[in-house]
DSSP file (Angstrom, degrees, kcal/mol; ACC not computed):
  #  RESIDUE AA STRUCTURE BP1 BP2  ACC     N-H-->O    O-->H-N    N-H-->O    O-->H-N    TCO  KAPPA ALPHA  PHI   PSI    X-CA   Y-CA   Z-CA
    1    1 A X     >        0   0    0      0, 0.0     4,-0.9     0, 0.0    79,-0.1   0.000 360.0 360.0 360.0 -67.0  109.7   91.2   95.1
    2    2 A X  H  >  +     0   0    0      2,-0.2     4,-1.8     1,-0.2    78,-0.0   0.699 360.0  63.3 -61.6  -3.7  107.8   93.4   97.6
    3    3 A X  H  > S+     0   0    0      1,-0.2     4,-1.7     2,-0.2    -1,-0.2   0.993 104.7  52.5 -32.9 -74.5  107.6   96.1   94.4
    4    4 A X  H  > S+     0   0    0      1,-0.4     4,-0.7     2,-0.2    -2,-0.2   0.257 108.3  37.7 -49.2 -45.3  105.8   93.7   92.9
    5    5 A X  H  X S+     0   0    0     -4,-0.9     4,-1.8     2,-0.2     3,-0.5   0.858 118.9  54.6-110.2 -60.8  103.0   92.8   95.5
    6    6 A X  H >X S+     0   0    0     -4,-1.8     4,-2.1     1,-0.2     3,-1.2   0.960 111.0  47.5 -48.5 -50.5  102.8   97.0   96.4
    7    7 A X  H 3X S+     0   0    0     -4,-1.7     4,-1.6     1,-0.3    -1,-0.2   0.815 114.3  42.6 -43.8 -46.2  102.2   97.7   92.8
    8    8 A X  H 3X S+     0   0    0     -4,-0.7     4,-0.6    -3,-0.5    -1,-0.3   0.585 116.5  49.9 -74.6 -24.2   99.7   95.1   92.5
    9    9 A X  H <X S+     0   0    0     -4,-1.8     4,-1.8    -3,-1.2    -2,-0.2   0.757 109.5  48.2 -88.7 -35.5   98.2   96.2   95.8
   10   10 A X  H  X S+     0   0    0     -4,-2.1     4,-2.0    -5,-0.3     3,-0.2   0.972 112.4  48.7 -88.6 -38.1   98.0  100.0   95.0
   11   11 A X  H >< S+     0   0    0     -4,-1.6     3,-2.8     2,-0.2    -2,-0.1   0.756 111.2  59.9 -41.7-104.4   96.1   99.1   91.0
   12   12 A X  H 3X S+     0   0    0     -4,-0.6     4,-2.0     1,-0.3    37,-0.6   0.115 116.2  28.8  17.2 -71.7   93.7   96.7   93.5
   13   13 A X  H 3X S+     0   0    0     -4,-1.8     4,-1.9    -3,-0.2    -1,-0.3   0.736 118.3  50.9 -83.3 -38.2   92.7   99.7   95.3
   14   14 A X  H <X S+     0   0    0     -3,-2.8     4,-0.7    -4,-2.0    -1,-0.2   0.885 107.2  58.7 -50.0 -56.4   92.9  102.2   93.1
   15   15 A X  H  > S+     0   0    0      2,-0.2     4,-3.6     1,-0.2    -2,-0.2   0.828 105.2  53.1  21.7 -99.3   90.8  100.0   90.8
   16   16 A X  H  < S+     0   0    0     -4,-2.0     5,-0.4     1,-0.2    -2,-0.2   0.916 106.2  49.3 -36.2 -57.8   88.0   99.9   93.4
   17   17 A X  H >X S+     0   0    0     -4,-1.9     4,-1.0     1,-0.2     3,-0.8   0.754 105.6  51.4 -96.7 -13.8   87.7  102.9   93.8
   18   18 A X  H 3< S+     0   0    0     -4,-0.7     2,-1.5     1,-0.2    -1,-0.2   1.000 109.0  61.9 -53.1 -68.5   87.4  104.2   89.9
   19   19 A X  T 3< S-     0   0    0     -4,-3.6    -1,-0.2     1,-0.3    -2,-0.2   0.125 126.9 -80.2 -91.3  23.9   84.8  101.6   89.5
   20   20 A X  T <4  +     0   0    0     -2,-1.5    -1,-0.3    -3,-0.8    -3,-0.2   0.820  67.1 150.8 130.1  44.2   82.4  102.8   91.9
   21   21 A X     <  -     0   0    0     -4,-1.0    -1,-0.2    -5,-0.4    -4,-0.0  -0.422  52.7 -43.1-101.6-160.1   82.8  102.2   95.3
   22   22 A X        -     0   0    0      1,-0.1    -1,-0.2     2,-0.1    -2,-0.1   0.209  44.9-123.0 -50.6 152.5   81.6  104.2   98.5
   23   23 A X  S    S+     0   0    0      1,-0.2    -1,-0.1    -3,-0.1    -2,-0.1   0.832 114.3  48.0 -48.0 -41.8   82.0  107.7   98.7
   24   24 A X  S    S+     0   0    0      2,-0.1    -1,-0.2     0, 0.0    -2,-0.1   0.545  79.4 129.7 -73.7 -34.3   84.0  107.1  101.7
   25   25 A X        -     0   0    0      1,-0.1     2,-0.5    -8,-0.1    -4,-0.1  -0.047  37.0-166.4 -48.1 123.6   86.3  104.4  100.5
   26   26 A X        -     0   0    0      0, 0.0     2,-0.4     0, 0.0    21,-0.1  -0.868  17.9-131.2-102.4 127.9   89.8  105.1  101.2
   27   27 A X        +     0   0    0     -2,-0.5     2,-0.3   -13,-0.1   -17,-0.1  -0.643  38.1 176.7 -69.8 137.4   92.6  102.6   99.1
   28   28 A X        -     0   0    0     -2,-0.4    19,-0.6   -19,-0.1     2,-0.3  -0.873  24.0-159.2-130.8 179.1   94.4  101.7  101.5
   29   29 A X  E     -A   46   0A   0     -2,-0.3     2,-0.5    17,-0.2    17,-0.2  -0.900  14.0-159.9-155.3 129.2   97.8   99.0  101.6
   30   30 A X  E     -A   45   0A   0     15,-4.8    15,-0.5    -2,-0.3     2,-0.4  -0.838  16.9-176.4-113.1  93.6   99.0   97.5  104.5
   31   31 A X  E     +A   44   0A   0     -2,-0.5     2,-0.2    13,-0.2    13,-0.2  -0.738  10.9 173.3-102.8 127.4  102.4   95.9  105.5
   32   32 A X  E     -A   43   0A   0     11,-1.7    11,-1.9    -2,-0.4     2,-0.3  -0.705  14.4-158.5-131.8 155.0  102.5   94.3  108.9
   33   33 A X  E     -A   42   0A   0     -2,-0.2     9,-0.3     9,-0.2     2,-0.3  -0.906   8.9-158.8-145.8 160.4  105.8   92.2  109.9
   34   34 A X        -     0   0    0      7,-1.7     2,-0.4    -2,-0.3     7,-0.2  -0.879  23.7-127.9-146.2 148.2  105.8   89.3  112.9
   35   35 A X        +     0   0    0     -2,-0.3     5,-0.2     5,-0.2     3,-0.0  -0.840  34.0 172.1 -81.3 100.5  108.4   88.1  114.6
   36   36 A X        -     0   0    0      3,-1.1     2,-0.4    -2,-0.4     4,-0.1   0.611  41.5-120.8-107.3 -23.0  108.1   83.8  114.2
   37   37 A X  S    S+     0   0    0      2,-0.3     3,-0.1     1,-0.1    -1,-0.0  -0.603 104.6  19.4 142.5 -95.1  111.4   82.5  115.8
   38   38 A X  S    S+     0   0    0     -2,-0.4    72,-1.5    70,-0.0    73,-0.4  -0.376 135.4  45.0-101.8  10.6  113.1   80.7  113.3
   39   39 A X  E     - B   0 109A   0     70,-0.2    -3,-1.1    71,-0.1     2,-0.6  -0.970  61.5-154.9-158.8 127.1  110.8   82.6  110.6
   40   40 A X  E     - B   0 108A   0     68,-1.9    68,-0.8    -2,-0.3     2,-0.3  -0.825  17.8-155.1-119.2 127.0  109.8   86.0  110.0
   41   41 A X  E     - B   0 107A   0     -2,-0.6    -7,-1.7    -7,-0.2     2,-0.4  -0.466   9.1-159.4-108.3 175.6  106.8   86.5  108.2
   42   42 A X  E     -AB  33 106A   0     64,-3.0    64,-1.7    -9,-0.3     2,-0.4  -0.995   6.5-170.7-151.4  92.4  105.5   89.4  106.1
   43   43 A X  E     -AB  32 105A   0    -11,-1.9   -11,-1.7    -2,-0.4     2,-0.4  -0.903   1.0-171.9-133.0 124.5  101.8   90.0  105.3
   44   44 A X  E     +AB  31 104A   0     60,-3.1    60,-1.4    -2,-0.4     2,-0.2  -0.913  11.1 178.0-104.8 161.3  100.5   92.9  102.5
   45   45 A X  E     -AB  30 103A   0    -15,-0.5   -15,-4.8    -2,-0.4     2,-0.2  -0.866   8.7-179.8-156.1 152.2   97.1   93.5  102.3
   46   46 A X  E     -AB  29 102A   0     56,-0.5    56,-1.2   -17,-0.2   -17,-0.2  -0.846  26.3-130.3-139.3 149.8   95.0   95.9  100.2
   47   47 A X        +     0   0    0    -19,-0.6    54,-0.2    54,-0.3   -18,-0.1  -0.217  65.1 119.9 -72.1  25.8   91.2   96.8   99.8
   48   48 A X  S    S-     0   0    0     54,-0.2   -35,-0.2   -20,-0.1   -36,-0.1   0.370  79.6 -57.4 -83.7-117.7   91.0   96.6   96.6
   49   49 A X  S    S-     0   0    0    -37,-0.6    50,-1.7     1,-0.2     2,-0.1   0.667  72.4-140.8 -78.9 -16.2   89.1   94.6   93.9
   50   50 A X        -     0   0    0     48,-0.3     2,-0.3    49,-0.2    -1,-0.2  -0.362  18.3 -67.1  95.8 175.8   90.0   90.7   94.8
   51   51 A X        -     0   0    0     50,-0.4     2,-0.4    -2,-0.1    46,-0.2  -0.717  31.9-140.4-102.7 156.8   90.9   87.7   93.4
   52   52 A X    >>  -     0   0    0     -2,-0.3     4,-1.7    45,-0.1     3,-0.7  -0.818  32.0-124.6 135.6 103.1   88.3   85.6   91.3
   53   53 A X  T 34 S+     0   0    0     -2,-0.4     4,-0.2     1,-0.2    43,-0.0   0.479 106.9  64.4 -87.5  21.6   89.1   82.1   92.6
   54   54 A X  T 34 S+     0   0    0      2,-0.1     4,-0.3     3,-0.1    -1,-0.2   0.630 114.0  38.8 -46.4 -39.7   89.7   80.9   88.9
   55   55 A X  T X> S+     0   0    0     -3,-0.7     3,-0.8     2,-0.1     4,-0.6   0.890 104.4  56.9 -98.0 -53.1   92.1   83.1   89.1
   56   56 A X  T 3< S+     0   0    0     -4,-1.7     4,-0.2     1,-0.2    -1,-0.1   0.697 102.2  62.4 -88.1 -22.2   93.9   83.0   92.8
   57   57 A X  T 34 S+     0   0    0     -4,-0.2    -1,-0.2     1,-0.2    -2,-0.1   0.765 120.7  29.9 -80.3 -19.9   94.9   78.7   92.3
   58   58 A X  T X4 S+     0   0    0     -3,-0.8     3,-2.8    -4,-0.3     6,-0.2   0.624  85.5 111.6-119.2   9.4   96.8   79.9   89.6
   59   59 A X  T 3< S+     0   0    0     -4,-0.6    19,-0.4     1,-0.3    -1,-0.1   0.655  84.1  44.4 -46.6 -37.7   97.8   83.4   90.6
   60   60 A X  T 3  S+     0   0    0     -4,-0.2     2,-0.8    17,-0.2    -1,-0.3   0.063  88.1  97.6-110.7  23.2  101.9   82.4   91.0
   61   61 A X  S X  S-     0   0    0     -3,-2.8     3,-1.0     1,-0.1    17,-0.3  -0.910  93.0 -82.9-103.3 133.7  102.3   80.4   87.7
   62   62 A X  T 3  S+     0   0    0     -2,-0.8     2,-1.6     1,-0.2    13,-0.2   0.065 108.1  15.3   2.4 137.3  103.9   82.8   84.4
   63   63 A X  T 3  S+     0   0    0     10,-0.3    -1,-0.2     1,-0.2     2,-0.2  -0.166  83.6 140.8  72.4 -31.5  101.4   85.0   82.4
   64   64 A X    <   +     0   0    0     -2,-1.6     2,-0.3    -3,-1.0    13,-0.3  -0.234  27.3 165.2  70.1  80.6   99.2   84.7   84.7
   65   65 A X        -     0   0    0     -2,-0.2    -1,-0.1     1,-0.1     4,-0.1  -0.718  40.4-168.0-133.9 170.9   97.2   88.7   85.3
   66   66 A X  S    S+     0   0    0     -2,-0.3    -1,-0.1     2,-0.1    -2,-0.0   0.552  76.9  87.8-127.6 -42.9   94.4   90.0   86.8
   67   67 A X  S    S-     0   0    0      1,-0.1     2,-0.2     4,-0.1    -2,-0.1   0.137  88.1-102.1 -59.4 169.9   95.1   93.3   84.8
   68   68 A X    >   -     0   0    0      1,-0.1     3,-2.7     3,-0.1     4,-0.5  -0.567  57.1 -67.4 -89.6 170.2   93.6   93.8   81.1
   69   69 A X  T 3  S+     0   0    0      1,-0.3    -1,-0.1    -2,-0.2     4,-0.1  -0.427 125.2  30.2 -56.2 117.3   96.0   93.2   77.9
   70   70 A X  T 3  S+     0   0    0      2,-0.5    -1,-0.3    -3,-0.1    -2,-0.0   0.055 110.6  68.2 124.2 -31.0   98.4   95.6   77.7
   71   71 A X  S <  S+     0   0    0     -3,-2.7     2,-0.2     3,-0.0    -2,-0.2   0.492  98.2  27.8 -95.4  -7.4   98.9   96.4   81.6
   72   72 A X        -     0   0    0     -4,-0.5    -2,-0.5    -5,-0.1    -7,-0.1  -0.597  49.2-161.6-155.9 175.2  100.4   93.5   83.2
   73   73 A X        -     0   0    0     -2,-0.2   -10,-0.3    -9,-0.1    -8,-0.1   0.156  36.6-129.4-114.0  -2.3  102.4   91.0   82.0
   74   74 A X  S    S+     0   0    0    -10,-0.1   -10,-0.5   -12,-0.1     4,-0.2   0.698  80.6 110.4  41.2  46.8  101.8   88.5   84.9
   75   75 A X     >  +     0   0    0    -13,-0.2     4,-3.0   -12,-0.1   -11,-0.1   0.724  59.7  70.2 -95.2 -39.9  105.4   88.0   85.4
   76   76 A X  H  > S+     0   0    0      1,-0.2     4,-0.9     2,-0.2     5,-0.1   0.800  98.5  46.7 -56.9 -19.7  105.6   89.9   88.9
   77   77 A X  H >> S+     0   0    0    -13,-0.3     4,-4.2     1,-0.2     3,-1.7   0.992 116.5  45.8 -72.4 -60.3  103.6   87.2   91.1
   78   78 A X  H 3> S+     0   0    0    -19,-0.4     4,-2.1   -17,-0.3    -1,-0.2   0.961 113.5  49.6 -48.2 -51.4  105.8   84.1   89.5
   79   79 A X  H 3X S+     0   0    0     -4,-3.0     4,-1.0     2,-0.3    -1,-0.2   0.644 110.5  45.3 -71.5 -17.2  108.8   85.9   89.9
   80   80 A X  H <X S+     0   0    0     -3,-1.7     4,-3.3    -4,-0.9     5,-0.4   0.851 115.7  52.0 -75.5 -60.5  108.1   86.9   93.9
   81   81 A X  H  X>S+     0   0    0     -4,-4.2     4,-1.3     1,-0.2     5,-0.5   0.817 110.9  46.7 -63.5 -18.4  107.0   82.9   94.4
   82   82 A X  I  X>S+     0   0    0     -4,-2.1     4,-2.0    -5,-0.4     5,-1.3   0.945 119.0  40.4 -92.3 -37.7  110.5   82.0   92.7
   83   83 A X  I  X>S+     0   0    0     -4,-1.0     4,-1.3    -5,-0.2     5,-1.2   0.993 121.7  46.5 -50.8 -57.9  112.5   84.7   95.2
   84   84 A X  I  <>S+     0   0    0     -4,-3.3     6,-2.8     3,-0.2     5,-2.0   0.878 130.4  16.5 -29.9 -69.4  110.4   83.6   97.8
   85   85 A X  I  <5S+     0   0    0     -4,-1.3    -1,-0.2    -5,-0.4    -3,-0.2   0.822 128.0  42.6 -77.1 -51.5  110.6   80.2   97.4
   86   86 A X  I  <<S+     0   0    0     -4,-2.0    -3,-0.2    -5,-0.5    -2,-0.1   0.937 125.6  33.2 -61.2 -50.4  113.6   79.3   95.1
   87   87 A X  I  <<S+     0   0    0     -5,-1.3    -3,-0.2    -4,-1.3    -4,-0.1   0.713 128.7  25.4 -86.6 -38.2  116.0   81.8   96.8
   88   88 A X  I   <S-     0   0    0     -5,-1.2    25,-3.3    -4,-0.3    26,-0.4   0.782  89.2-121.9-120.9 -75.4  115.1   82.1  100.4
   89   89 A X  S   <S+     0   0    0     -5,-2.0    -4,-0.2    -6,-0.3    -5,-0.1   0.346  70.6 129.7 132.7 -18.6  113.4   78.8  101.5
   90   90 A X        -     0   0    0     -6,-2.8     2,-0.4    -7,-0.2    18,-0.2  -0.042  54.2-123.0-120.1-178.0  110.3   80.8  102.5
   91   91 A X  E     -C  107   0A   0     16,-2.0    16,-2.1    -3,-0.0     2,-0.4  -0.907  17.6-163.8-116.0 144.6  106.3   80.3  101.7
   92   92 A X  E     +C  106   0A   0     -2,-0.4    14,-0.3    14,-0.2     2,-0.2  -0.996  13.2 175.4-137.8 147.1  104.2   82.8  100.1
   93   93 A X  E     -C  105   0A   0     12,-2.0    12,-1.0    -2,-0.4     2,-0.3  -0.783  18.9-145.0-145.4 176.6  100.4   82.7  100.1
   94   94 A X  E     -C  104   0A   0     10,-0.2     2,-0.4    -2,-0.2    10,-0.2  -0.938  10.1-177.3-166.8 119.7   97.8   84.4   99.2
   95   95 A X  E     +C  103   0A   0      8,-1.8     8,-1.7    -2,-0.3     2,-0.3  -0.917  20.3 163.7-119.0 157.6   94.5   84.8  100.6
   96   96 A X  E     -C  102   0A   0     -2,-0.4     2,-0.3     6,-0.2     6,-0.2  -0.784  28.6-151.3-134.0 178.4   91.0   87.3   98.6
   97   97 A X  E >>  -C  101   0A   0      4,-1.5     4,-2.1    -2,-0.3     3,-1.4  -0.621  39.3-111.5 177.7 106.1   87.5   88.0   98.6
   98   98 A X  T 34 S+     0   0    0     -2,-0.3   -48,-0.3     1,-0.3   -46,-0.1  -0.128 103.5   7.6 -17.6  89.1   86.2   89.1   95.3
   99   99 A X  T 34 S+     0   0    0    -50,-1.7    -1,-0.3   -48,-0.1   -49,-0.2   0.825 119.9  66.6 102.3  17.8   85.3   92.7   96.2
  100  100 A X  T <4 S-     0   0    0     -3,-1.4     2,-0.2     1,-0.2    -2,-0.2   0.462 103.8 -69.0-155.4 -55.7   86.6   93.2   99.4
  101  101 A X  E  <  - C   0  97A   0     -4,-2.1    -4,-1.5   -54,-0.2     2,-0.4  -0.900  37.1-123.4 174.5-178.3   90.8   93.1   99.4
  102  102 A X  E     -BC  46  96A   0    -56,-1.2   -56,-0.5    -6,-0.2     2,-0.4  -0.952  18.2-154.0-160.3 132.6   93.5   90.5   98.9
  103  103 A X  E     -BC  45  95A   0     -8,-1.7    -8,-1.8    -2,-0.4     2,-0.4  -0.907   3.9-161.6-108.2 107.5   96.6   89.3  101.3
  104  104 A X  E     -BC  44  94A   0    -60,-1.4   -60,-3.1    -2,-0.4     2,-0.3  -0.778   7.2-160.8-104.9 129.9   99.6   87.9  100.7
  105  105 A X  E     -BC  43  93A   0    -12,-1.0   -12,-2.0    -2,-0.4     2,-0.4  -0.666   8.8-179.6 -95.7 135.6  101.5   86.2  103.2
  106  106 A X  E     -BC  42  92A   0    -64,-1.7   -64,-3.0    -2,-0.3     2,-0.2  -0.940   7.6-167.9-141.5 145.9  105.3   85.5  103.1
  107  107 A X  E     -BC  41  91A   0    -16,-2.1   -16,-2.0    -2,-0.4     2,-0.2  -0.919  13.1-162.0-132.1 101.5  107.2   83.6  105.8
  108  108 A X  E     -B   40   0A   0    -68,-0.8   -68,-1.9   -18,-0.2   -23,-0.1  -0.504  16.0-119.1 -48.4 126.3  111.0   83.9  105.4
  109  109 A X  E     -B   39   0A   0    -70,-0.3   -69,-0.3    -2,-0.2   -70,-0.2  -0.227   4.6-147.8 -33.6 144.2  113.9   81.5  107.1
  110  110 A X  S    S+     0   0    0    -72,-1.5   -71,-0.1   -71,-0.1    -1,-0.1   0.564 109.9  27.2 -86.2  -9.1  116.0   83.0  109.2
  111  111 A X  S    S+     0   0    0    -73,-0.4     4,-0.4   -22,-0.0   -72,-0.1   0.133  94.8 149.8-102.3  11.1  118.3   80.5  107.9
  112  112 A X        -     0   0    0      2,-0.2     3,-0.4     3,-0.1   -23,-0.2   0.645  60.5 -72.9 -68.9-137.7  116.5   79.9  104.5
  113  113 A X  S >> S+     0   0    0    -25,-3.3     4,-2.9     1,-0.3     2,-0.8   0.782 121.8  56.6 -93.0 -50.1  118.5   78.9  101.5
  114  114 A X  T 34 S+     0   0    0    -26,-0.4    -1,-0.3     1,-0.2    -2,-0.2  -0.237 107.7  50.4 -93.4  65.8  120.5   81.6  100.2
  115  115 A X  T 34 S+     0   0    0     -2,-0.8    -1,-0.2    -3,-0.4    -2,-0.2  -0.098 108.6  57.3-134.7  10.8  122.5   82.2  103.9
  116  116 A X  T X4 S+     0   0    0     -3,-0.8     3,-1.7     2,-0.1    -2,-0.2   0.784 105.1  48.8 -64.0 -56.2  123.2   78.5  103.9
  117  117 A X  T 3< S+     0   0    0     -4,-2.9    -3,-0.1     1,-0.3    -4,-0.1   0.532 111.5  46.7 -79.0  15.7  124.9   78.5  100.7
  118  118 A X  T 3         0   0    0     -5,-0.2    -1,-0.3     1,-0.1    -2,-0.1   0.701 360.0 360.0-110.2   6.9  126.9   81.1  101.4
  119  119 A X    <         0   0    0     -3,-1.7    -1,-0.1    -4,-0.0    -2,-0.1   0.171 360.0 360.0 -64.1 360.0  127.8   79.7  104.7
């Protein structure tokens, strides 16, 4: 799941920076971890290219790419929101700005779903 979201983070940036940004732009990817309680959350952020918010309301459904035909399959994002969600209990979000970077948020249980049922 967190492949998924680096992979997608490092194109992003990489991205950017073939298609013309500053001389000085560095890609960068950032994974930052918090301490919640009862919850721990999990946020990556990148500098790349963005989300297009056409794009970012449907960003966690199947088929679903930002890449061109032929790169992507726009499996990884559904398949993070079903671990995420399905598996664990937890939320994942996702926030962009077209041209600037995009962040994805996950907040984990400490209890979630899959260490009840094995309980």
């Amino acid at each position: 799941m967190f492949l998924n979201l680096f992979a997608n983070g490092f194109y992003a940036a990489t991205k950017r920076q073939r298609e013309g940004a500053k001389p000085d732009f560095r890609p960068t990817l950032k994974v930052a971890t918090r301490e919640l309680g009862d919850a721990v959350e999990v946020r990556v952020r990148d500098n790349g290219t963005g989300v297009v918010p056409e794009i970012r309301d449907k960003l966690f459904q199947p088929f679903v790419t930002t890449k061109p035909t032929g790169e992507g399959t726009g499996l990884g994002l559904s398949i993070a929101w079903d671990i995420v969600t399905q598996q664990h209990g937890g939320t994942i979000a996702v926030d962009s700005r077209e041209g600037e970077f995009t962040e994805f948020t996950i907040r984990l249980p400490r209890h979630g779903q899959a260490a009840r049922s094995s309980a």
